[in-house]
Backbone bond lengths (Angstrom), bond angles and torsions (degrees), N, CA, C in turn:
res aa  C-N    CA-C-N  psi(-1)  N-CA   C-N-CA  omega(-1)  CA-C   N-CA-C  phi
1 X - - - 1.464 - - 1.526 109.43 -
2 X 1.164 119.31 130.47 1.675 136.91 -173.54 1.268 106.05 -118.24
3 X 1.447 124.12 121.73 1.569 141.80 177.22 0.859 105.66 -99.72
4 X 1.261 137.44 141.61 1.490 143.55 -177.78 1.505 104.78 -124.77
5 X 1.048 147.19 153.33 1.431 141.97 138.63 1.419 122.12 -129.87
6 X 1.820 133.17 100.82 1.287 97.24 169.60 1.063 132.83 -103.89
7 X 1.619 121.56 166.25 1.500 128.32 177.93 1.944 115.21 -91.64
8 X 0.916 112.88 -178.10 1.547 118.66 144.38 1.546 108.00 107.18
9 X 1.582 109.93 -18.99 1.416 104.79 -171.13 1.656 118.13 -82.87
10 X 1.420 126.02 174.09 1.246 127.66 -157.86 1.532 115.12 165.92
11 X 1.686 124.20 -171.47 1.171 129.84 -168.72 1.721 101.33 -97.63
12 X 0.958 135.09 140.43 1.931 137.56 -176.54 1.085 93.33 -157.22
13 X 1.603 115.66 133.79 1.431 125.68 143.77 1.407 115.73 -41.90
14 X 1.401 118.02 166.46 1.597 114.14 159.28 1.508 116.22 -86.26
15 X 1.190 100.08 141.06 1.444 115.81 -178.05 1.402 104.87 114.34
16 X 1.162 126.81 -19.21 1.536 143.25 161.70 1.347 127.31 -25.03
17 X 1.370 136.07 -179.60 1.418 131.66 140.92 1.673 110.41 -143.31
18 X 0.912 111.76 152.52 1.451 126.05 145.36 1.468 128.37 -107.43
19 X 1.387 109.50 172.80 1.990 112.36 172.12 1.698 83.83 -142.24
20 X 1.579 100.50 116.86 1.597 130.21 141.33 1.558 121.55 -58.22
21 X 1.351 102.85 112.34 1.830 91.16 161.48 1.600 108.78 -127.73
22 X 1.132 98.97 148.14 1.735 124.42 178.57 1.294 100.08 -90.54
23 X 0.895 138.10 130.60 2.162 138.83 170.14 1.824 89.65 -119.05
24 X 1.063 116.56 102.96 1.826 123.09 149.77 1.162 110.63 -71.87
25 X 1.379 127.37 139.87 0.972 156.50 -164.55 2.092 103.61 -90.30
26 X 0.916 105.41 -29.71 1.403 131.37 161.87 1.057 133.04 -88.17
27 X 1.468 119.53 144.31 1.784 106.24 171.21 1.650 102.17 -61.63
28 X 1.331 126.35 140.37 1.626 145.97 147.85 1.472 120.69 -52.30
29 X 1.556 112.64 -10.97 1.751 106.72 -152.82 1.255 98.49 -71.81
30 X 1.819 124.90 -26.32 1.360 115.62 -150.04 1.747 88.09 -117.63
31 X 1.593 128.23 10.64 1.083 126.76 169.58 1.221 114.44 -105.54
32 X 2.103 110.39 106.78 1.247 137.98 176.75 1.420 107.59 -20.38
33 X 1.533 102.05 -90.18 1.426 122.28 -165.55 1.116 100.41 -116.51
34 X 1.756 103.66 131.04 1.594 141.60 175.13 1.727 96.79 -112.46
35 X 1.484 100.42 122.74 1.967 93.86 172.56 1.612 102.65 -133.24
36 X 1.265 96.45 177.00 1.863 100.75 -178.40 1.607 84.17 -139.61
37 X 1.511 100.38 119.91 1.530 129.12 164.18 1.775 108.22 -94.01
38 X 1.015 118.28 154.94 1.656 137.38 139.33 1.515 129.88 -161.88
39 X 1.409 90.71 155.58 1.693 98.89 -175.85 1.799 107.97 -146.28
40 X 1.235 105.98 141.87 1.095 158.07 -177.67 1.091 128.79 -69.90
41 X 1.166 137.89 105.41 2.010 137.32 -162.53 1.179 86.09 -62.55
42 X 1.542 103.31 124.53 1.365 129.57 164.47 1.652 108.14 105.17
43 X 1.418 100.34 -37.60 1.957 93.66 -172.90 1.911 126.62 -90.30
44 X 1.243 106.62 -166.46 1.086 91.29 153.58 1.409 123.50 -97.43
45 X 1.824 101.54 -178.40 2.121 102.70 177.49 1.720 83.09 -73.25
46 X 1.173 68.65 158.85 1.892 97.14 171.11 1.724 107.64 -145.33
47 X 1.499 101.63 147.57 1.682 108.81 -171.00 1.591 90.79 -84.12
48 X 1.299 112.53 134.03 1.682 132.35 173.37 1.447 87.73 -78.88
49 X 1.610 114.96 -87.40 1.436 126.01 -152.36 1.283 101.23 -138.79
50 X 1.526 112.09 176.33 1.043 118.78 -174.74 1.885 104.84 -158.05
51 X 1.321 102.56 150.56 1.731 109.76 -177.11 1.225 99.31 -133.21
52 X 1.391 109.49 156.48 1.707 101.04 172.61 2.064 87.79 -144.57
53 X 1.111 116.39 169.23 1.453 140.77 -149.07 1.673 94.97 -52.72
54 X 1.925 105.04 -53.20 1.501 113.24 169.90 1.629 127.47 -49.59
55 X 1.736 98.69 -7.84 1.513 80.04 -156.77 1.638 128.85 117.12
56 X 1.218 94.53 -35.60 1.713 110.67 -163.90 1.193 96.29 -68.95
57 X 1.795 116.77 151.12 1.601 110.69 -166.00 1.415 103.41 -132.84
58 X 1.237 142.07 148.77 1.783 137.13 141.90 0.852 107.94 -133.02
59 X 1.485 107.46 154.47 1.136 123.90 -171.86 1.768 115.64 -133.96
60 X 0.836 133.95 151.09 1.635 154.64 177.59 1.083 106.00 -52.82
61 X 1.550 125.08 136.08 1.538 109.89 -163.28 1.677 125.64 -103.38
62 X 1.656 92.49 29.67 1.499 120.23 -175.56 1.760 78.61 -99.11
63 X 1.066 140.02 -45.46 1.354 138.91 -151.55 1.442 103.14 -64.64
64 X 1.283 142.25 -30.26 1.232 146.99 -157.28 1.575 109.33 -8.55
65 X 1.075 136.34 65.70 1.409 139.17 137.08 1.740 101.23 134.99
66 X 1.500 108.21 -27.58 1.474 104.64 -154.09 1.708 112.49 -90.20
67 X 1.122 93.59 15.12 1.848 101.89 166.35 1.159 123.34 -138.16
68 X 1.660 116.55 147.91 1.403 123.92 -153.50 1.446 104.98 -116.68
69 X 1.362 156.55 110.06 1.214 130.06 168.79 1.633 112.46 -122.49
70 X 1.237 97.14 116.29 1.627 117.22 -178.73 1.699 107.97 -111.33
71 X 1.246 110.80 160.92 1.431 147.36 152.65 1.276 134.80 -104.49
72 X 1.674 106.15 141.60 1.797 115.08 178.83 1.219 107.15 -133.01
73 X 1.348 132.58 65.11 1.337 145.94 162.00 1.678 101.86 -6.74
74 X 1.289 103.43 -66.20 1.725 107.09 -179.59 1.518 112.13 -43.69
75 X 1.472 128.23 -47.83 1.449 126.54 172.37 1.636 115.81 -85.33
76 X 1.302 127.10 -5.10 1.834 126.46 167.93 1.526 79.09 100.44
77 X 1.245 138.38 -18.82 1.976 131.89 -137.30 1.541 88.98 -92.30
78 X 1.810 117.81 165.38 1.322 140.81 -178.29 1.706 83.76 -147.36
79 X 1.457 92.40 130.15 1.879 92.95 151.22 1.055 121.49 -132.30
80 X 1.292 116.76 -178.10 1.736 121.18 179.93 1.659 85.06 -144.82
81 X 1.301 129.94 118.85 1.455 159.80 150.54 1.958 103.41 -77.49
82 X 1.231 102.36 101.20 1.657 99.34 -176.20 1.295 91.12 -109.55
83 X 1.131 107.68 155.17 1.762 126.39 176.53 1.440 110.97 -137.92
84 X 1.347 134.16 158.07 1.022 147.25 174.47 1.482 123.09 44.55
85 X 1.409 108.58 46.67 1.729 125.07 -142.53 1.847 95.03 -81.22
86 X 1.137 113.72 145.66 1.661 119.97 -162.25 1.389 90.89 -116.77
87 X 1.230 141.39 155.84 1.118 159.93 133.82 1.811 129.42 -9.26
88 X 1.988 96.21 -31.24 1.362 88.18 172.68 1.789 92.59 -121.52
89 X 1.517 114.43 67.45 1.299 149.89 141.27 1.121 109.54 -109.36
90 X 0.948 146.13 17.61 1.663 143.98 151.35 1.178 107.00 -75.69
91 X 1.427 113.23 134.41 1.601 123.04 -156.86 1.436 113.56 166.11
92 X 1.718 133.24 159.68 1.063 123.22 -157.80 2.063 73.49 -120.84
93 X 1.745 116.67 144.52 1.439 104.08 -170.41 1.447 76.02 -146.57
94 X 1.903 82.49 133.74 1.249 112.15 173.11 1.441 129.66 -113.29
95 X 1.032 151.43 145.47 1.230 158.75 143.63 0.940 132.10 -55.72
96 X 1.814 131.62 125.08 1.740 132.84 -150.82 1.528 75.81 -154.25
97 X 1.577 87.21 152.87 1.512 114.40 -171.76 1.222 95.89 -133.31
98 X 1.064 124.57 163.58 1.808 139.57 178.37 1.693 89.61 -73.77
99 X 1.335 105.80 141.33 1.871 115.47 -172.63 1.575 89.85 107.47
100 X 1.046 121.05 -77.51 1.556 126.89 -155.08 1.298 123.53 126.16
101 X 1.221 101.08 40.81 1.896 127.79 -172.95 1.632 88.64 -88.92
102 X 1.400 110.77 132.77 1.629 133.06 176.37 1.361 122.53 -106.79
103 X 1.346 149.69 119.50 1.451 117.65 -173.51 1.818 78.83 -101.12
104 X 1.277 97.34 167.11 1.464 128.78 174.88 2.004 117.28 -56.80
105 X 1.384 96.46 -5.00 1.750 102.60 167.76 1.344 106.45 63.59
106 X 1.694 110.43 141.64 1.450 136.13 168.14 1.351 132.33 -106.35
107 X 1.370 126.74 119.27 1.317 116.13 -163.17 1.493 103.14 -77.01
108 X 1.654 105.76 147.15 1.746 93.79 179.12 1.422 79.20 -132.98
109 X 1.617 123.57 134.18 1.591 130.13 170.56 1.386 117.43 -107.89
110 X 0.823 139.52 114.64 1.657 136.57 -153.00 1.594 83.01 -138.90
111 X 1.689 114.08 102.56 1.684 146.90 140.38 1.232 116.44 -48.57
112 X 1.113 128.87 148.69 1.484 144.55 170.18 1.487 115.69 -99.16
């Protein structure tokens, strides 16, 4: 069983940033893929980003450059560093682990 919790979300103008963190409840070293989901009143989740054990990254093709998502095996943590966050970045973002571990999601509200 894998616990997720994330932190970081909140109210930002646009043009803003935040940093997302995931805390596992587990060591991460031997968990492949770490991703950052969110969804949107009314839509579906959609995959933000994605990390895998190497490092290797993708990203969502709304993301075009302005999000970062890294890992620190040493702390269990995954983040997502958003920059220049627009208005239809408002969304509740969750954290998924390889298995199908969910954390409980962060609201991020990004104003105009």
């Amino acid at each position: 069983q894998v616990q997720l919790v994330e932190s970081g979300g909140g109210l930002v103008q646009a043009g803003g940033s935040l940093r997302l963190s995931c805390a596992a409840s587990v060591s991460i070293f031997g968990i492949n893929l770490m991703e950052w989901h969110r969804q949107a009143p009314g839509k579906q989740r959609e995959l933000v980003a994605r990390i895998n054990n190497a490092g290797a990254t993708f990203y969502g093709g709304f993301v075009k450059g302005r999000f970062t998502i890294s890992r620190d095996n040493a702390k269990n943590t995954v983040y997502l560093q958003m920059n220049s966050l627009k208005p239809e970045d408002t969304a509740v973002y969750y954290c998924r682990s390889s298995g199908g571990y969910w954390g409980q999601g962060t609201q991020v509200t990004v104003s105009s």
